[in-house]
C-alpha positions in Angstrom: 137.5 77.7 144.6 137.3 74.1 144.3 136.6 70.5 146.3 136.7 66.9 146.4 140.0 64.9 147.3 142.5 62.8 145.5 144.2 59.1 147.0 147.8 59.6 148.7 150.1 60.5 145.8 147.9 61.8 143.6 148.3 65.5 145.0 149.7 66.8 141.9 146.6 66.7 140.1 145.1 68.6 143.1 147.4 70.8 142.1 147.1 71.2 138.3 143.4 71.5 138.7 143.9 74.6 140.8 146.4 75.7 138.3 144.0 75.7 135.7 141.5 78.2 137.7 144.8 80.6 138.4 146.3 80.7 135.2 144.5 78.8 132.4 141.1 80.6 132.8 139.2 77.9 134.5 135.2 78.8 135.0 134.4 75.7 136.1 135.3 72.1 135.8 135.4 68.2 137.2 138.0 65.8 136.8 137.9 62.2 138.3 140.3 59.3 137.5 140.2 55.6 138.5 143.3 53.0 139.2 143.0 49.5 139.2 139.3 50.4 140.3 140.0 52.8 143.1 138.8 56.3 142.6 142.0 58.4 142.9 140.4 61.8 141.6 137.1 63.2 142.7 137.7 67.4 141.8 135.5 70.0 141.5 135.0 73.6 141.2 134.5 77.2 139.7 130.7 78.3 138.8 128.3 77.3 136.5 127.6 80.3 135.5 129.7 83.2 133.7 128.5 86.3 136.4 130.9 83.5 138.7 127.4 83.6 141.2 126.2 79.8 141.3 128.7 77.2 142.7 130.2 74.0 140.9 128.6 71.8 143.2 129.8 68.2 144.1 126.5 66.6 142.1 126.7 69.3 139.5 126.0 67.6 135.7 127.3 69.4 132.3 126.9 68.6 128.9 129.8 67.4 127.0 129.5 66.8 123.7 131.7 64.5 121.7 132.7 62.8 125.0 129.3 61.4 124.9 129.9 59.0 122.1 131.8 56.8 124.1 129.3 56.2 127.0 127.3 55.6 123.8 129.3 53.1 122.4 129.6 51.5 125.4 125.9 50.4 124.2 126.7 49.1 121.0 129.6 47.1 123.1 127.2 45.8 125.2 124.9 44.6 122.5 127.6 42.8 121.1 128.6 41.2 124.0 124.9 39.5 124.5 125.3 38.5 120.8 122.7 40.8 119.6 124.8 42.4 117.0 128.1 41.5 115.0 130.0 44.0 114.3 131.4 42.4 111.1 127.9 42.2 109.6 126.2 44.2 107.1 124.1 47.1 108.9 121.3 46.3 107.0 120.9 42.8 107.9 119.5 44.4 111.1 117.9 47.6 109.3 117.0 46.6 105.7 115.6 50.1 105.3 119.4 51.5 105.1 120.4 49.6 102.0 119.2 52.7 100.4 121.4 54.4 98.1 124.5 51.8 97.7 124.7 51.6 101.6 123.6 47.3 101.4 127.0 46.4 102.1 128.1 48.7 105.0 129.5 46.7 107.8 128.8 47.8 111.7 132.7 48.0 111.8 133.2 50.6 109.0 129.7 52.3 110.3 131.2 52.6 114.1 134.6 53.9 112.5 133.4 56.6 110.7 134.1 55.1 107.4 130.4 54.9 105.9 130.4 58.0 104.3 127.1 59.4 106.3 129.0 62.4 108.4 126.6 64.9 106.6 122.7 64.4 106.5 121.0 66.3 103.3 117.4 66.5 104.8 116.8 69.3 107.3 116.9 68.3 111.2 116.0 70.3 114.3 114.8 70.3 117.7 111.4 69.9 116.1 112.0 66.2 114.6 114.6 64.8 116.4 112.3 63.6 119.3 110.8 61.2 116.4 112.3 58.6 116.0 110.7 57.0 113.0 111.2 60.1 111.1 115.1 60.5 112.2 115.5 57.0 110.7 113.7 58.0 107.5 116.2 60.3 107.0 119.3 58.2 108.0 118.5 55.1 106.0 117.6 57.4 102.6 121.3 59.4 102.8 123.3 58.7 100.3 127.3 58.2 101.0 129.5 60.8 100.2 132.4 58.3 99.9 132.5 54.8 99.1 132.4 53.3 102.5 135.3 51.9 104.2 137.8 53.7 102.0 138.4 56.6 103.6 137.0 58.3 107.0 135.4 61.5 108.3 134.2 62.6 111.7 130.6 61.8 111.6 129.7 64.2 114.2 126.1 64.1 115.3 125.7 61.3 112.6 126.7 58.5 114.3 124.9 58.5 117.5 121.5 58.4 116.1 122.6 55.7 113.5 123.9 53.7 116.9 120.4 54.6 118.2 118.7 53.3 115.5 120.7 49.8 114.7 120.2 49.4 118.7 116.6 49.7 118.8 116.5 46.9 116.0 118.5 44.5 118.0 117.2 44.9 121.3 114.8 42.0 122.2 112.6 45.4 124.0 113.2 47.9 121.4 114.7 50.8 123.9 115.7 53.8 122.5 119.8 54.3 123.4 118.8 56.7 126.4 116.7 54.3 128.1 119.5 51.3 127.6 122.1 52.9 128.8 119.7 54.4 131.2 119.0 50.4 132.5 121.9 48.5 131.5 125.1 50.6 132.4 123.8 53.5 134.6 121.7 51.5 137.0 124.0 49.0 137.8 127.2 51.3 137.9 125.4 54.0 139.9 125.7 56.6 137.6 124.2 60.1 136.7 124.3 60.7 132.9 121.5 60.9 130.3 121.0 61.1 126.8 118.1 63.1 126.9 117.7 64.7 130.5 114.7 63.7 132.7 112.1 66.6 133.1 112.9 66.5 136.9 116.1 67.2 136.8 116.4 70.9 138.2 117.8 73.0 135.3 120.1 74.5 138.5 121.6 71.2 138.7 123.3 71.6 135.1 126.2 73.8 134.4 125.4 76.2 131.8 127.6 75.7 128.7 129.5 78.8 127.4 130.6 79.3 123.7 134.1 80.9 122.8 133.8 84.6 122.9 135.7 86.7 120.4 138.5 86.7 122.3 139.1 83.5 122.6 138.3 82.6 119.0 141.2 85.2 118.5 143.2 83.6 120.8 142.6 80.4 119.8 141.6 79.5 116.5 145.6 78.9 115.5 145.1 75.6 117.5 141.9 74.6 114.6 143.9 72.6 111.9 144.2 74.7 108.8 142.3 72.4 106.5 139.6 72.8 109.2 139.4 76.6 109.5 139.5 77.0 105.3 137.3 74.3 105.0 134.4 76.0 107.3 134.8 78.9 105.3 133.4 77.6 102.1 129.5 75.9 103.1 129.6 74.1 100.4 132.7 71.8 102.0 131.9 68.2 103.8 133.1 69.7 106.7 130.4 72.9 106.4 127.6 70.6 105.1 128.7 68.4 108.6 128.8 70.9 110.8 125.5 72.2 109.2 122.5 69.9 110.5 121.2 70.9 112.8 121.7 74.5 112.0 123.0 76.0 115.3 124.1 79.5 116.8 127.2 77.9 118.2 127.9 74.3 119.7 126.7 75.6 122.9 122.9 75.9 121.7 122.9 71.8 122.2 122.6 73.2 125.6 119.4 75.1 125.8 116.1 73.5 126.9 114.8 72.0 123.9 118.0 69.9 122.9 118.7 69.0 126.4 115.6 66.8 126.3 116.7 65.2 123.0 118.5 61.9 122.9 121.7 62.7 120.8 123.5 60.1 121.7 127.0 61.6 119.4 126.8 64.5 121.2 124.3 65.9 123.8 125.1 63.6 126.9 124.7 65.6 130.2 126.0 63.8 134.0 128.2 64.1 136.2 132.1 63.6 135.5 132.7 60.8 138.2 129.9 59.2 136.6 131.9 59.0 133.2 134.7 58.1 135.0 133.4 55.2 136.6 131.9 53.9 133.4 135.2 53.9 131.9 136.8 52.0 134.8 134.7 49.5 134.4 136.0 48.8 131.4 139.8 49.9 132.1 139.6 46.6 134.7 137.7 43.8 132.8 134.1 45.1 131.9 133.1 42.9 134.5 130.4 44.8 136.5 127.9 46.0 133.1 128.6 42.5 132.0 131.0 43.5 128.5 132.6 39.8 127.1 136.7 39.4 127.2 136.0 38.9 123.2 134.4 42.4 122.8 136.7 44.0 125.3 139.5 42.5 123.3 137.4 44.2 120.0 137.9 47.4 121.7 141.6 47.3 123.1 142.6 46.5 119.7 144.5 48.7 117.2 142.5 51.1 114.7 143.2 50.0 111.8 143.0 52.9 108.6 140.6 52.4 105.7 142.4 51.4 102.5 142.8 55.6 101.0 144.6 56.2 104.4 144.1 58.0 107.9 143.4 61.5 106.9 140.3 62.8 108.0 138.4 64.1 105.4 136.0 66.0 107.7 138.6 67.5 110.2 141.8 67.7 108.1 144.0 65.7 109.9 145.1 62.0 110.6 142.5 60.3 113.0 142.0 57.2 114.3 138.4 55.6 115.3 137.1 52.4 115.8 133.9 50.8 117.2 132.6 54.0 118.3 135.8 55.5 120.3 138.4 57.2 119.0 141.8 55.3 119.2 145.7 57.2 119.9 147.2 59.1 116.9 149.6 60.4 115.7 147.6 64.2 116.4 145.5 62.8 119.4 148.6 60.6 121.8 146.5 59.6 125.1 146.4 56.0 127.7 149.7 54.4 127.1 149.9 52.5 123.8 147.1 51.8 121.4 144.6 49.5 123.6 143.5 52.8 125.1 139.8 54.0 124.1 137.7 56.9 124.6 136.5 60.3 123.2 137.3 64.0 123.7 134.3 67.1 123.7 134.0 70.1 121.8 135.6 73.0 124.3 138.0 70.5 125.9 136.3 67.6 127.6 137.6 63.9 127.4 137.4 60.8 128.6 138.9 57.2 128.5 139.9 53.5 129.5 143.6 52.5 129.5 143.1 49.0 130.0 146.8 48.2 130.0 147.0 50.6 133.1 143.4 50.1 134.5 143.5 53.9 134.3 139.9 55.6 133.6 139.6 59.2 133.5 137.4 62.2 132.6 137.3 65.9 132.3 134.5 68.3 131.6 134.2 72.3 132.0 131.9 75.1 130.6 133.9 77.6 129.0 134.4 76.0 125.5 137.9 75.8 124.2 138.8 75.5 120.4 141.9 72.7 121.2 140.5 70.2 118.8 142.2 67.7 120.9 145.2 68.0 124.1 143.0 71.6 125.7 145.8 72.4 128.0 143.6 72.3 130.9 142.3 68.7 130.3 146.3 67.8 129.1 147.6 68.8 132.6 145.3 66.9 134.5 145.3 63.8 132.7 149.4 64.2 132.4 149.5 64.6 135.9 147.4 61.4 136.7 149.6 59.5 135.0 152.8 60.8 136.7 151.1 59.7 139.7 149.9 56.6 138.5 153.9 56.0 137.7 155.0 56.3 140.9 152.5 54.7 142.3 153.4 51.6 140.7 156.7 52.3 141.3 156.4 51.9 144.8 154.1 49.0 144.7 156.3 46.9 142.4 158.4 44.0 144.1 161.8 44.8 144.7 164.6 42.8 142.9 167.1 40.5 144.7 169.6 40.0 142.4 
């Protein structure tokens, strides 16, 4: 049913994994997890496909979602570590073209953290203009705020990836679309196998195919949708419709088909492996040291969220939230690492992943059959609980005794 290994001690995530295949309806699913740079969790398993007939394979990739937008801000972080962007600056000092429509004074910061105001995009986009650049940041630099930025936040879903892409390309002394730097810059040098926009000679066998909630499951589920969520998709006039919107999809799971896999969407349409994530993350749980990521912008990330002046309450997902620089910070709603330096970003259908630089604990979790947990998917909450109860004794065991 499933392979890989764990380190010594870290058999009870073994175990949880092949709990979630007995009793939690596991199709199929990685997890890995780093300590203190040692890969502790390498797990695999199930089928990526629903008639259970193709394998999970050790070098199987899967796209997942939301989860991408930290590997994308990892990027951004980058770029301000080489000095090529400050987050404190106004976006359009970079991108004069977005001072459109009372947007001049929108910092990077309040851009990164979801507090601009551009979660929902008015003109029409599809798999038929999104592989233009130039014409996606037309369209981004014309929107118009729905908020006046940095007073309040909302999830800016697919939004903010290709306003990252497009503030990056500015900056970068060779102009490289997101894909291609984080392609050079943090893949290459980390060894890692995750794209925005996957290569043409990547086997479509290689990727696990993605599988939307069925009716049962929505049944089953949809109590676990916040309530401001659920009434608020019922109405398309709503942010949180209008969001949700553009591109106008089947289900979450058409970002999987051919023609979006190509697609750089940075915000939400990375595909790689999950030991890949991982070990981006562990970089950056132990120093940043190997992509190359400043102690003054790793001290950027570790720090607090801070809420925009009208308060912490989502205005997109209808519940108190907590971003900054890209990631999303622990909440009140979303608890994960072990205190508030921790950074990362969950997945539509239950994936996650993070740094917990206080620990030096990275980890990551990917599957595909989609949940509707908007955060805390019990599969993914098991696993990562269980790292950290190994993690705990680990510690324990290593710390230096006391002599009195």
């Amino acid at each position: 049913m499933f392979h890989g290994e764990v380190a010594p001690g870290f058999e009870a995530v073994r175990d949880e994994f092949a709990r979630n295949f007995r009793e939690r309806r596991e199709l199929g699913a990685a997890v890995a997890a780093y300590h203190r740079g040692e890969k502790v969790v390498d797990l695999w398993g199930g089928y990526r496909d629903r008639q259970r007939e193709t394998p999970w394979d050790r070098d199987t990739m899967v796209l997942v979602f939301s989860t991408s937008k930290g590997l994308a801000a990892m990027c951004i972080a980058l770029a301000h570590s080489r000095g090529l962007i400050d987050y404190d600056e106004r976006v359009a000092t970079y991108w004069p073209e977005f001072a459109q429509n009372a947007k001049e004074r929108v910092t990077v910061r309040q851009l990164l953290g979801h507090e601009a105001g551009l979660c929902a995009i008015d003109e029409r986009l599809s798999s038929r203009n999104l592989g233009d650049f130039e014409e996606v940041d037309r369209i981004l630099a014309a929107q118009a705020p729905v908020w006046s930025p940095g007073t309040r936040h909302g999830y800016h879903a697919l939004s903010i990836g290709w306003y990252e892409a497009a503030l990056l390309r500015r900056v970068d002394p060779q102009q490289r679309s997101l894909g291609r730097f984080f392609a050079e810059e943090i893949a290459r040098p980390l060894a890692l196998e995750f794209y925005f926009g996957l290569p043409g000679d990547v086997p479509p066998s290689r990727v696990a195919k993605i599988h939307a909630p069925t009716p049962a499951t929505i049944a089953r589920e949809v109590r676990h949708v916040p309530p401001g969520m659920r009434r608020a998709f019922l109405d398309r006039g709503s942010l949180t419709a209008r969001v949700f919107a553009n591109p106008r999809l089947r289900s979450a799971a058409t970002l999987d088909s051919t023609r979006y896999r190509a697609l750089e969407i940075p915000a939400g349409g990375g595909i790689g492996q999950v030991r890949s994530i991982a070990r981006a993350y562990s970089d950056l749980a132990t120093g940043g040291h190997e992509i190359g990521v400043s102690e003054a912008t790793l001290a950027e990330l570790k720090a607090p969220a801070k809420a925009p002046s009208g308060g912490n309450v989502d205005l997109v997902l209808h519940v108190p939230t907590m971003f900054s620089l890209g990631y999303a910070k622990p909440s009140e709603v979303a608890p994960f690492g072990s205190g508030p330096s921790a950074f990362g970003h969950p997945g539509a259908g239950g994936s996650f992943a993070f740094a917990d630089p206080d620990r030096q604990v990275a980890f990551a979790y990917a599957m595909n059959r989609m949940g509707l947990h908007l955060f805390d998917d019990p599969r993914e909450k098991a696993l990562r609980d269980a790292v950290y109860e190994c993690v705990a004794a680990r510690e324990s065991t290593a710390a230096p005794s006391s002599t009195g």
